[in-house]
Each structure stands twice: as C-alpha cells, then as structure tokens.
C-alpha positions in Angstrom: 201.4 201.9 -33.7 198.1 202.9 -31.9 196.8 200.3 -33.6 198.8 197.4 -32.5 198.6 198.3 -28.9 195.0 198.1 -29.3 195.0 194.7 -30.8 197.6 193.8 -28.0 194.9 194.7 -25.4 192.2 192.9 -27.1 194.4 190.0 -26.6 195.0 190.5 -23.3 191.6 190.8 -22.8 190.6 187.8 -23.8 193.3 186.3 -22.2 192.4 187.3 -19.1 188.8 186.5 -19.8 189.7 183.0 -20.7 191.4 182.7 -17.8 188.8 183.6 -15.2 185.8 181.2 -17.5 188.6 178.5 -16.7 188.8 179.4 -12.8 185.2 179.3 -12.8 184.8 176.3 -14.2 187.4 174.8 -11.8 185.8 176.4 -8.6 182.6 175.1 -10.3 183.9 171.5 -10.4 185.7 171.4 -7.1 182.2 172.8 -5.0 180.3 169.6 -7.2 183.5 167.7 -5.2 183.2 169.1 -2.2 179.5 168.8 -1.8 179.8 165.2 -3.1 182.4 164.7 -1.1 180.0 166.4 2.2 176.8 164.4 1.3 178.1 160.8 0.1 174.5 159.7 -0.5 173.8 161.8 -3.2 175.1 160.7 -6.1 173.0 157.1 -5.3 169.7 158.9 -4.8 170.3 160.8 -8.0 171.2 157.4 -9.9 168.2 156.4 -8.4 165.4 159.0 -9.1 167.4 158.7 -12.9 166.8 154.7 -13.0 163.1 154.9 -12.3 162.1 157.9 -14.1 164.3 156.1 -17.2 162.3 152.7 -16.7 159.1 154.5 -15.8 159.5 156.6 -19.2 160.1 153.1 -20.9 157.4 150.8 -19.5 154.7 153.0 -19.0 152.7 153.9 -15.6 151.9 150.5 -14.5 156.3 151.1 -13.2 155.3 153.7 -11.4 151.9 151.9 -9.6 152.6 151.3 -5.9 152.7 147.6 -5.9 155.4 147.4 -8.2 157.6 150.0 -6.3 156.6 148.5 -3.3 157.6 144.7 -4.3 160.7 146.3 -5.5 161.2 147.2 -1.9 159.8 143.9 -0.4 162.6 141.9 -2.6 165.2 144.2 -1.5 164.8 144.3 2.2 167.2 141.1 2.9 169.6 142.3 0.6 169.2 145.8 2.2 169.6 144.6 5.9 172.7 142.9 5.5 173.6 145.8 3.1 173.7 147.9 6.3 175.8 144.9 8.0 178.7 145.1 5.2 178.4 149.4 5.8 179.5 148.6 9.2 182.9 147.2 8.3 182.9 148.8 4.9 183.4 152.1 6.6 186.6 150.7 8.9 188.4 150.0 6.2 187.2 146.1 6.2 184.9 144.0 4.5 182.8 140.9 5.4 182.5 137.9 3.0 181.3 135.5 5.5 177.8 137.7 5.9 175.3 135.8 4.0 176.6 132.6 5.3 175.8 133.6 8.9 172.6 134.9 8.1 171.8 131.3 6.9 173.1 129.5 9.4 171.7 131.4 11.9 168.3 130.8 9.8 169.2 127.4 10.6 169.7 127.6 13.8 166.5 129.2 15.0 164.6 126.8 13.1 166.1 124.0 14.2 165.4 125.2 17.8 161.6 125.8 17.0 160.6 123.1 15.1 162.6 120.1 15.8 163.7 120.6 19.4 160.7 122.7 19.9 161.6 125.3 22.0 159.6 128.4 22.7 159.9 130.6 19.5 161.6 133.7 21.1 164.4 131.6 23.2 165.2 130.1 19.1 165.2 133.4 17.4 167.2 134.4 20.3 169.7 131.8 20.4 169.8 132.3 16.4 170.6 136.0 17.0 173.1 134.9 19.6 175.0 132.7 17.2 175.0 135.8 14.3 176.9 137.6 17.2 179.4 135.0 17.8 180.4 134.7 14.5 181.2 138.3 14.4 183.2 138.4 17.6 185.1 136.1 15.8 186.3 137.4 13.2 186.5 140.6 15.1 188.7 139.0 17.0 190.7 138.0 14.6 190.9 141.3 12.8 191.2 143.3 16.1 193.9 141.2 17.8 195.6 139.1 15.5 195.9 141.7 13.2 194.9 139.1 10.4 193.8 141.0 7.1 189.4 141.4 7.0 189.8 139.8 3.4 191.1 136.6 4.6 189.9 136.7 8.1 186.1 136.6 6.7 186.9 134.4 3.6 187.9 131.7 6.2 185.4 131.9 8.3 183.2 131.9 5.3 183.9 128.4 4.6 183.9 127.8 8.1 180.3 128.8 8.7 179.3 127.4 5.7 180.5 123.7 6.2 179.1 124.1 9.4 175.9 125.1 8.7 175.6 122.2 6.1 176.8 119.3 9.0 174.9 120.4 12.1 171.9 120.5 9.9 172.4 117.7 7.2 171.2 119.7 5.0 167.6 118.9 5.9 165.1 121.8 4.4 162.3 122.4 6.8 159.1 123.3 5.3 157.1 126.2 5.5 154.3 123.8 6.7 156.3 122.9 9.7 156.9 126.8 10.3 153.7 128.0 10.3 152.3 125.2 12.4 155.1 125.1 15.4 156.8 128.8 14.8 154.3 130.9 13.4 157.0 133.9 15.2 159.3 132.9 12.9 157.1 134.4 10.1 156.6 137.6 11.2 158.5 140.0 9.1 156.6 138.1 6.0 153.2 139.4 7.7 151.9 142.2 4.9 149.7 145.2 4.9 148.1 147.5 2.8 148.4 151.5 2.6 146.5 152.4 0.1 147.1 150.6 -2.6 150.5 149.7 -1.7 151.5 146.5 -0.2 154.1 146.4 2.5 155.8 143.5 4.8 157.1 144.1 8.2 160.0 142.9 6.8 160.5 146.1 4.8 159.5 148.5 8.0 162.0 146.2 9.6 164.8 147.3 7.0 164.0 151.0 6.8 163.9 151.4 10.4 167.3 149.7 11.0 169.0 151.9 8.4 167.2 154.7 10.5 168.6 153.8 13.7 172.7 153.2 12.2 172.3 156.6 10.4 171.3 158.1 13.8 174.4 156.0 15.6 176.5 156.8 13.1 176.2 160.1 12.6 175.2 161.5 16.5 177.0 159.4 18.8 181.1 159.3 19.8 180.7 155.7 18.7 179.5 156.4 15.3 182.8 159.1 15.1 185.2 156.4 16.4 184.0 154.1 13.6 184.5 156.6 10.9 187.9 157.6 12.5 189.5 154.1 12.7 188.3 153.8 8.7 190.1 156.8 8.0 193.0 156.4 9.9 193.3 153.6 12.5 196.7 155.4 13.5 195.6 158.6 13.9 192.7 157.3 16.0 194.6 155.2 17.9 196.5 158.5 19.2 193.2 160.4 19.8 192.7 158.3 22.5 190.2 155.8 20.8 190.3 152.5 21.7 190.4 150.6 18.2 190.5 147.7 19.3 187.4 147.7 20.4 185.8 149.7 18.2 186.6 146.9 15.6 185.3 143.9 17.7 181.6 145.4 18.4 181.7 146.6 14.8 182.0 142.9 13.4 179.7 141.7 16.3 177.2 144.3 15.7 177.2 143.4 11.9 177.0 139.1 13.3 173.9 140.9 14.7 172.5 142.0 12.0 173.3 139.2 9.7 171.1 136.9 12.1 168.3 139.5 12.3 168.7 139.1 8.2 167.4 135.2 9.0 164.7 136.0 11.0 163.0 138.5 7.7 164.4 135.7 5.2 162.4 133.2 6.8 159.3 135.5 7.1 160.0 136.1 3.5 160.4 133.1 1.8 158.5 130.4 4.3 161.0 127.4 4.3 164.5 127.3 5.9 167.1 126.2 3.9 170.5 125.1 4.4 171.1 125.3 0.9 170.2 128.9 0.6 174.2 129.7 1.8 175.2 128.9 -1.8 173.0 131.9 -2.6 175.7 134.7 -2.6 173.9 136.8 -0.6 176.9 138.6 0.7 178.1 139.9 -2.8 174.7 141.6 -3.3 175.0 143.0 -0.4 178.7 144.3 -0.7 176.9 145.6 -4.5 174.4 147.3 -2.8 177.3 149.0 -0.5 179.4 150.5 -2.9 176.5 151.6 -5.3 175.8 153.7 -2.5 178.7 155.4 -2.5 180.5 153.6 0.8 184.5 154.1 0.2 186.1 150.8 0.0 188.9 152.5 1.6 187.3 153.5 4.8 186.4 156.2 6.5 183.9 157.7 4.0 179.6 157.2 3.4 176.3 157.2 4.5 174.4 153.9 5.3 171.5 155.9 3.4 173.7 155.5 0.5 173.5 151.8 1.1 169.4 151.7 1.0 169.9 154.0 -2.2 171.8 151.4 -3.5 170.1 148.1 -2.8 166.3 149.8 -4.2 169.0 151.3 -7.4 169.7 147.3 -8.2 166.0 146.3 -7.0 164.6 149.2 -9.9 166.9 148.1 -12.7 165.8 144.5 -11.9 161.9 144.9 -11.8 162.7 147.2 -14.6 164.7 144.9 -17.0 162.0 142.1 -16.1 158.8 144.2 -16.9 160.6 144.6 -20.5 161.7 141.0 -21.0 165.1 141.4 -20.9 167.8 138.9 -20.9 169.1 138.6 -17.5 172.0 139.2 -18.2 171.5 143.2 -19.1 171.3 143.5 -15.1 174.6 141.8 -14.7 176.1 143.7 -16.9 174.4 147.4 -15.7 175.0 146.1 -11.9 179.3 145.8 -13.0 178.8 149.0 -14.3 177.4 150.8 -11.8 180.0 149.1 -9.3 182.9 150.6 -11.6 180.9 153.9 -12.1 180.5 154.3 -8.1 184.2 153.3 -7.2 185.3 155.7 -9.9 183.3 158.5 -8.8 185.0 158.0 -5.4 188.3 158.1 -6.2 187.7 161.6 -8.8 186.5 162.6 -4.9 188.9 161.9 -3.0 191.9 163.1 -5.4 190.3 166.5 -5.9 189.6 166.6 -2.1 192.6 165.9 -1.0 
C-alpha cells in the first residue's frame, strides 16, 4: 500500500513538473512575442546580420571589404528612399502603388525644366518636388474624402501618372551629357567620397538621414502618434479627437514628397533621365523592402528602421547571389520567401498579442 502511494506521488510529481517546463516554455514564447511585438525592427536586423554573415561565410572576405558593403548600400538608396515613402502609408492601413511612377515623372519634370526650358536648376528640382506633392494630395484626397479604397485609389492614378509622364515628355530620354553640361545640380546625390576605403554617394547620406528624421517624427512627435493611431484604428482615433482626415492627406503628400526627392538621387545615380524608367517597378521593391522590415500590412504596427533593414536585407542577398554566380532567379525566389516569412511572423504576433 505504502508503496503505491509513493508511485502515486512520483507521478504527481512529474506531473506537476511537466506542467510548470510547459508554463515556462509558454511565458518563454510569449516575452520573444512581446519583445517582437515592442521592437518591430528586430527580427529584420537579425535576418540581416544572418544574411551577410551566411554570404560572408560563403564567398570569402572580399563580401565583407567595404566597397562591396558600401555598393550594396549605394544600389539600395532609391529603393530605400521610396521604401520610407510606402512606410508612410503602409503604417495607416494604406498602400501606394503609384510611387515609382511619381518619382519618374517628377524625374521628368525637373529635367525637362533644366535642360530644355532651361531654368535655373533649383526652381526645376523644385517644381519637380512640387509635382511629387501634388500627386499625393491627390490620392490623399481621394482616400481621405471620398473614402475610395488606397488599393484602387493609387492603382489609378498609377496609370494616370504613368501615361502622363510618357505624353508630356514623348518619351524623349535626355542624356547624361546634357545633364552635366546645363544641370550639373541635378547630379548631386551621384557625387561620391571616400572614408577609408569605403566609397559613399550623397545619395546614400541622403537616404540614411531621411529614415533618421521619419524615425524621429514618428516616434517623438503627436503627429507621428496620430499616424500610428489612424493605422490601428481610424475609429478609435477619430473619437480621440484626431483629425484623420488630415492626418491621411499630408501622409500621402508627404510620401508625393518623398517619391520626387527619390528623382532627384535617381538622376544623381544613374546620369540620364528617362521616361521609360516608369516601367521599372520601382514601387514593388519598395513595398518588398517594407514588409521585410517588418511594417504590418494591416496598419498601425513598425519601424521605418525596419524598412532600411529591409531594403540593405534584399541589397545583401543580391550582391551575394551575384558574387557566387547565381541564377537570378535564386533572388526572386528568397525575396517571395522572405515576404511570406515576414508577413507570417506578423500575424504569429499579433494573434499571441492580442
């Protein structure tokens, strides 16, 4: 008899010993949520430390040399820019598929206005930045008053933009000759320099410093607030006494903004202006770059560091699949996986949560 109560106790034991190795392993899991869940740009700087010490390990030190980590940096930085445009709207609950066209057109534009009707460079590039803008209010606009879905708002206007940018300049190509000789301004985010033995553009300082700046608005001003509360929940914002409305329309200008300060380091980057660049789909790398980061889809959720984390993740497996003669195709198919993976990791987030 003595016996069998022991062996009953054992079991009860190890019941109870199972029991709390499960709790832990639960409060374990939900504190990885939670401080996921608090610091949204972690999981892309991990993925990203993993990708280059994973290529670096594979190709050898010349992956780790500073020019090739800093021309990953230099291809990124359009991508990266307009990646920080898409977080904008990302993060109310939107999305912008008319981005890259803007940024061309407005390339365009302030070409057009230094070169061939020869205006002084700044009154183009500012007239370029102007149009960027308007084509945000507008589908602000559209989004904030009409109440029209971003999704089809933005893939209107896409084709909008685009057949306008292709009639008002023929689709004429002007040369980098013509640049440097009427607009050298125009260049000036291609303009590089040396640290060490790294080689930099302004166009990259130009990128790193915007992110800077958003992070800073988003995260320490009652604007950057409002634009993670209407993301969240536009109704609950609404009755907190922000003005949504609003919030929306300088979001979408802001991000018009951006897009056209995109065209200015394109051009500085790659010499020419072209009109046929807009078939380019600039605006799906950047919306790659954006959710790599780890910006919710759904609003409301993300860092815009996650978004730099994201566009240098794509511009490592790139350089990295290229150094080791790859099919191109490897980075399409890692780039769809890392877009499921990051989406997925989001929703495991939110559920546990909430």
């Amino acid at each position: 008899m003595a016996q069998a109560q022991e062996f009953e106790k054992v079991l009860s034991d190890s019941d109870t010993n199972v029991a709390a190795f499960e709790d832990h392993g639960v409060s374990v899991l939900k504190r990885i949520q939670h401080f996921l869940h608090s610091t949204p740009a972690a999981v892309p700087l991990i993925v990203l430390i993993l990708s280059i010490a994973i290529f670096g390990i594979a190709i050898g030190g010349r992956f780790f040399s500073s020019y090739t980590l800093t021309l990953i940096l230099q291809q990124i930085a359009i991508v990266g820019i307009l990646g920080a445009a898409q977080t904008l709207v990302i993060l109310t609950a939107g999305i912008d598929l008319s981005i890259g066209v803007i940024m061309v057109f407005s390339a365009v534009v302030m070409g057009n206005c230094a070169v061939t009707y020869g205006l002084p460079t700044p009154i183009a590039v500012a007239i370029g930045l102007g149009v960027g803008t308007l084509c945000g209010l507008l589908n602000g606009a559209l989004v904030a008053y009409m109440k029209l879905p971003p999704f089809i708002v933005t893939l209107g206007t896409w084709n909008i933009v685009m057949a306008t940018n292709f009639i008002y300049s023929a689709n004429q190509t002007i040369r980098d000759a013509d640049v440097a000789a009427q607009a050298p301004l125009l260049h000036l985010f291609g303009v590089n320099f040396k640290v060490g033995t790294a080689v930099l553009t302004l166009g990259v300082i130009a990128m790193v410093v915007l992110v800077l700046v958003l992070w800073y608005v988003l995260n320490h001003t009652a604007w950057g607030r409002h634009v993670y509360a209407v993301g969240d929940d536009p109704e609950a914002a609404k009755l907190s006494g922000i003005q949504t409305k609003k919030v929306l329309m300088a979001v979408y200008a802001l991000a018009g903004l951006i897009a056209a300060f995109a065209a200015w380091v394109s051009i500085g980057r790659n010499g020419s202006i072209s009109p046929s660049a807009a078939v380019t789909d600039y605006n799906l790398q950047a919306i790659t770059a954006t959710v790599i980061g780890g910006i919710s889809l759904f609003g409301g959720r993300g860092s815009i560091l996650g978004t730099l984390f994201g566009a240098m993740i794509v511009g490592v497996v790139s350089m990295g699949l290229n150094m080791l003669g790859a099919d191109p195709q490897w980075k399409v198919l890692l780039t769809g996986m890392l877009i499921i993976g990051a989406v997925g990791i989001d929703q495991w987030i939110r559920k546990v949560s909430g």
